[in-house]
C-alpha positions in Angstrom: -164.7 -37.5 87.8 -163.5 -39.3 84.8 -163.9 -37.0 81.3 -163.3 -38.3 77.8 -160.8 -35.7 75.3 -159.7 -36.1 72.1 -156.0 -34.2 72.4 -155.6 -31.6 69.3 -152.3 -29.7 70.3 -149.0 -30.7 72.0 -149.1 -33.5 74.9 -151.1 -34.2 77.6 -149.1 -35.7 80.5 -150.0 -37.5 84.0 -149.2 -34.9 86.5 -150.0 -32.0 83.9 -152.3 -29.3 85.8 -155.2 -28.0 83.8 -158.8 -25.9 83.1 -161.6 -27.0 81.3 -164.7 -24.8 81.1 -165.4 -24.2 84.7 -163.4 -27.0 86.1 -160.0 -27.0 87.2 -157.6 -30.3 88.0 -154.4 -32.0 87.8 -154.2 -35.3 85.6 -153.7 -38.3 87.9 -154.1 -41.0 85.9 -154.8 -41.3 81.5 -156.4 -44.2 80.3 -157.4 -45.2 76.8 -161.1 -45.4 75.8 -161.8 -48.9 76.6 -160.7 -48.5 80.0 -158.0 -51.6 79.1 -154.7 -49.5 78.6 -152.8 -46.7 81.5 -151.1 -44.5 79.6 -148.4 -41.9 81.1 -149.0 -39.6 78.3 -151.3 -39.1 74.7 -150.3 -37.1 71.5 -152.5 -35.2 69.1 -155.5 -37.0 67.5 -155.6 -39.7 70.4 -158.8 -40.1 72.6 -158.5 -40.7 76.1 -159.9 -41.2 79.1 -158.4 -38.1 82.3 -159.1 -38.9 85.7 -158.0 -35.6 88.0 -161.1 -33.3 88.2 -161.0 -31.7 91.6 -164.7 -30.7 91.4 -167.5 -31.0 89.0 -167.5 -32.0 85.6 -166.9 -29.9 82.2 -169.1 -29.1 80.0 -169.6 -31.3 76.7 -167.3 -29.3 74.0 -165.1 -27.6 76.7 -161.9 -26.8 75.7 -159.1 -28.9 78.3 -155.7 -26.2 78.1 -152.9 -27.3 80.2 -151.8 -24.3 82.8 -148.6 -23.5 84.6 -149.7 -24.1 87.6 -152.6 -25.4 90.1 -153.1 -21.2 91.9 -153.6 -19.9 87.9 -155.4 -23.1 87.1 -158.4 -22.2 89.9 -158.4 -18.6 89.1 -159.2 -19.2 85.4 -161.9 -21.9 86.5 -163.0 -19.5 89.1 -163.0 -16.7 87.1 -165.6 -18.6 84.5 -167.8 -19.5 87.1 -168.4 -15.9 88.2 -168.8 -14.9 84.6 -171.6 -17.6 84.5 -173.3 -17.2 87.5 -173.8 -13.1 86.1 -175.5 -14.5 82.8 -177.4 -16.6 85.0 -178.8 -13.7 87.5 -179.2 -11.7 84.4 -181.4 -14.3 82.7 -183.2 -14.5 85.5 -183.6 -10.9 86.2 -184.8 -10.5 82.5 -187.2 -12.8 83.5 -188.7 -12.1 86.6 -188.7 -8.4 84.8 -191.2 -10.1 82.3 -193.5 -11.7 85.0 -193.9 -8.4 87.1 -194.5 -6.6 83.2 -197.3 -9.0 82.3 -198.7 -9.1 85.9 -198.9 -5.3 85.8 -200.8 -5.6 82.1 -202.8 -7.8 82.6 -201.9 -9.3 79.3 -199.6 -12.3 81.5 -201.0 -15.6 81.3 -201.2 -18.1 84.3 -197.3 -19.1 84.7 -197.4 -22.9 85.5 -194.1 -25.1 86.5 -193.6 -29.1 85.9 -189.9 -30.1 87.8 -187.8 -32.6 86.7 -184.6 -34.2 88.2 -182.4 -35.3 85.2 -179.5 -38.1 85.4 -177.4 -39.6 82.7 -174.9 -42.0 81.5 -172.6 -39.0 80.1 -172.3 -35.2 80.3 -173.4 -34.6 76.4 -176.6 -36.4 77.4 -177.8 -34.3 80.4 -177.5 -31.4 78.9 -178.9 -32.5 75.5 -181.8 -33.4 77.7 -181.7 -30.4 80.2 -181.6 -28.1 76.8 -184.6 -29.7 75.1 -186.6 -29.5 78.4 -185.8 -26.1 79.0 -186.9 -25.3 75.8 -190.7 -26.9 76.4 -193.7 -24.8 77.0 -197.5 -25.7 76.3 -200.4 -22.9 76.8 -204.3 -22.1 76.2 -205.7 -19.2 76.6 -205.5 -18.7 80.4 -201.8 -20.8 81.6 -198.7 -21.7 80.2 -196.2 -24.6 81.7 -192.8 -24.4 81.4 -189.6 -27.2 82.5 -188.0 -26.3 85.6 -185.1 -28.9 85.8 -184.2 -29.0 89.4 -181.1 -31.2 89.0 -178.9 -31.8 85.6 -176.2 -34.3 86.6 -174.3 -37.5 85.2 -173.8 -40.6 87.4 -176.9 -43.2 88.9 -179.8 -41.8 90.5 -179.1 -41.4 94.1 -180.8 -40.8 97.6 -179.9 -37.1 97.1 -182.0 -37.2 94.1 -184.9 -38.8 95.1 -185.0 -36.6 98.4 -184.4 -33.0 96.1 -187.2 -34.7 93.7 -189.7 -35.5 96.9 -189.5 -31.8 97.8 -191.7 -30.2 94.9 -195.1 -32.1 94.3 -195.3 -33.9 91.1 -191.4 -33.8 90.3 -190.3 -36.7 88.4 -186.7 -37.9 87.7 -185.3 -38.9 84.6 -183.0 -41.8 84.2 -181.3 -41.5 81.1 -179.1 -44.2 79.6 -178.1 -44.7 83.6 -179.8 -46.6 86.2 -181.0 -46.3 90.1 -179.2 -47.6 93.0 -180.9 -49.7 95.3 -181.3 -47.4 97.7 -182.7 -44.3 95.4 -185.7 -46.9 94.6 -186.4 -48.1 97.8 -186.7 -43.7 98.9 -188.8 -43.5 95.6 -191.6 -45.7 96.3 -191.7 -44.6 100.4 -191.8 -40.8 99.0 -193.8 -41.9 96.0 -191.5 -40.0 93.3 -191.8 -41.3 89.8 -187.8 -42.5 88.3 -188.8 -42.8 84.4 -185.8 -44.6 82.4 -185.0 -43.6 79.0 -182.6 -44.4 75.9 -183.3 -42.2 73.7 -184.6 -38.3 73.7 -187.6 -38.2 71.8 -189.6 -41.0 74.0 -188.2 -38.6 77.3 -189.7 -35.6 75.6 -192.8 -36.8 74.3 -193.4 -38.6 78.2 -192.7 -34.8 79.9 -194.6 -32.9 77.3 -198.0 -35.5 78.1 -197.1 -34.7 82.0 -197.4 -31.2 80.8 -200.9 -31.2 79.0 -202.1 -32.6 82.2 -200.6 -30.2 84.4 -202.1 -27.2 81.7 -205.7 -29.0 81.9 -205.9 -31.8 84.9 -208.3 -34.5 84.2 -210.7 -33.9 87.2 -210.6 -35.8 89.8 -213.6 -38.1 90.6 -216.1 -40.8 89.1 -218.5 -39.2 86.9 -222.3 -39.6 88.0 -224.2 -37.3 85.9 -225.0 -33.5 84.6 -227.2 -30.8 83.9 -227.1 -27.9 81.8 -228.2 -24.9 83.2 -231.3 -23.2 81.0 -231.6 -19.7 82.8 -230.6 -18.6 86.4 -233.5 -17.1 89.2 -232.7 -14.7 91.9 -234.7 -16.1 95.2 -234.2 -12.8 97.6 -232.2 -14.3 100.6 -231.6 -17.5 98.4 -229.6 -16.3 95.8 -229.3 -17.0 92.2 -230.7 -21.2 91.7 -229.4 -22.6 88.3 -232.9 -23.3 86.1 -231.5 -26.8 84.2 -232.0 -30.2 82.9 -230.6 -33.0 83.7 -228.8 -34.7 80.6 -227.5 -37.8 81.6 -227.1 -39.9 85.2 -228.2 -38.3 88.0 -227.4 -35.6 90.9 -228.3 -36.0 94.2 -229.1 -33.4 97.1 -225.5 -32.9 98.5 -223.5 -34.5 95.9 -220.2 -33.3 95.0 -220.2 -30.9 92.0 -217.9 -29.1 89.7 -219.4 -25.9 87.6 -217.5 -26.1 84.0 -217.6 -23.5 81.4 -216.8 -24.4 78.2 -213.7 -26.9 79.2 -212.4 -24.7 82.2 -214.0 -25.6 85.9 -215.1 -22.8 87.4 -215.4 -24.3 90.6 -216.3 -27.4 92.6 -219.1 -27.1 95.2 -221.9 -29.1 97.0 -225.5 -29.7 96.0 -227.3 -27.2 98.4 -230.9 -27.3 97.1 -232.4 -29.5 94.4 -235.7 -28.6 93.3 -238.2 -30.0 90.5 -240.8 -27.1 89.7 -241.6 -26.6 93.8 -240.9 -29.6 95.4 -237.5 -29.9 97.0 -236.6 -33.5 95.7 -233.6 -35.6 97.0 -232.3 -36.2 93.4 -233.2 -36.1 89.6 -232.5 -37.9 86.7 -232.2 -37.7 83.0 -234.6 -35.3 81.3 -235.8 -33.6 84.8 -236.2 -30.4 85.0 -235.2 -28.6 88.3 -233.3 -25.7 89.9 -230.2 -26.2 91.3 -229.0 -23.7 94.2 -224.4 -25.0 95.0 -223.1 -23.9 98.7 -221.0 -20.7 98.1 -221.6 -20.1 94.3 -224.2 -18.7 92.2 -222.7 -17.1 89.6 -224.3 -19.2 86.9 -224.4 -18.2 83.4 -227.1 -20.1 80.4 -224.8 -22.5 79.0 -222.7 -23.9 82.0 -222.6 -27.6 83.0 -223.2 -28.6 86.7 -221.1 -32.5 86.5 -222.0 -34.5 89.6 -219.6 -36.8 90.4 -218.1 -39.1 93.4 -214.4 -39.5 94.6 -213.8 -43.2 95.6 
């Protein structure tokens, strides 16, 4: 792991052992900022490039302290990443503590997730990104979704990636200001996981937050074939309740694929089970017939509801 520091106090040395945020190392090698120059040491105001991480990567805005030695070195480093793996669980805690309150009200909406698998160029960038995600939620009166980043790392998008990515449906990785290796898009398109490639962070949020709207309200799925509003609803004994209605547009057919919509949310999607016009059981109607429509396994119609006929290809 190669990290970029701008030296404020004393002199940084090759050989020098030291912690940064969470990450612990000894320097093997300085180089200047272009990558052109070695360097055996660097002085105050002088950015450079330290190659000597033994695991992980700091944190963008971590302070680098030189230690006495590589045992203190690991236990500071250690010591930070128990302190943040207790915020974490308590975050967490605070908010699964939430979920069970709101479940127990009854005032919790729908809790909906959307994963992403975030790469970039540098540190700074993925968790820029990671924050802004993180921060993300969209809601109507019934759900909310929220950004569960699954990965947050710097460096190409791998096979590792692509094979955390293909285990949640829908998960898409972000490529920022990095690119794929050959192998990571080969993976992609046999799994069929989305790698979206971005430069700046606006165009990244603004492509998540439209993946959210449709993960809040999908677009249903299916070629639209015709409707009918229902008028009133009739209880037939052993029938059950048949949806009186008229056919606005298109057609429906006697066991065509249906969805029941209230207002914008779909109750439910069913199957033409009886179509009737005044007694006659017809095969289908069209626009402006009158008729009463009984669905298999739903009749809880109200006046108002759309029955939407439609066909998947």
């Amino acid at each position: 792991t190669v990290a970029t520091t701008l030296i404020q106090k004393g002199t940084l040395k090759v050989g020098d052992v030291f912690v940064a945020g969470e990450t612990s190392g000894k320097v093997r090698a300085l180089f200047s900022t272009d990558g052109k120059t070695r360097l055996k040491e660097a002085g105050p105001s002088f950015p450079i490039n330290v190659v000597g991480f033994s695991e992980g990567c700091p944190a963008a805005g971590d302070m680098m302290v030189v230690a006495e030695n590589e045992p203190l070195a690991r236990e500071i480093a250690m010591n930070r990443q128990r302190i943040a793996r207790e915020k974490e669980s308590l975050s967490y805690q605070s908010t699964l503590m939430q979920s069970v309150t709101d479940a127990f009200t009854g005032e919790g909406k729908i809790r909906k997730e959307m994963c992403v698998v975030v790469k970039a160029d540098v540190q700074g960038s993925a968790e820029a990104l990671t924050r802004a995600l993180t921060e993300l939620r969209l809601e109507n009166d019934e759900s909310y979704v929220v950004i569960k980043v699954l990965v947050s790392d710097v460096g190409e998008v791998t096979k590792t990636d692509v094979a955390v990515a293909s285990v949640t449906s829908d998960t898409t990785i972000l490529a920022f200001g990095t690119a794929a290796t050959m192998a990571a898009m080969d993976d992609a398109r046999v799994l069929g996981v989305p790698i979206e490639y971005f430069s700046i962070v606006y165009d990244a949020i603004e492509s998540v937050e439209s993946r959210m709207q449709e993960v809040l309200s999908p677009t249903p799925e299916g070629e639209y074939v015709g409707s009918a509003i229902v008028q009133e609803v009739f209880n037939i004994g052993k029938t059950g309740n048949i949806a009186g209605s008229k056919c606005l547009d298109g057609i429906i057919k006697k066991g065509s694929n249906v969805r029941v919509l209230r207002g914008d949310k779909i109750l439910i999607e069913s199957t033409v089970k009886t179509l009737r016009n005044f007694k006659a059981e017809v095969d289908q109607i069209e626009t402006g017939d009158e008729c009463g429509i009984g669905l298999l396994d739903y009749e809880n119609f109200e006046p108002g509801d759309t029955i939407e006929s439609f066909v998947v290809r």
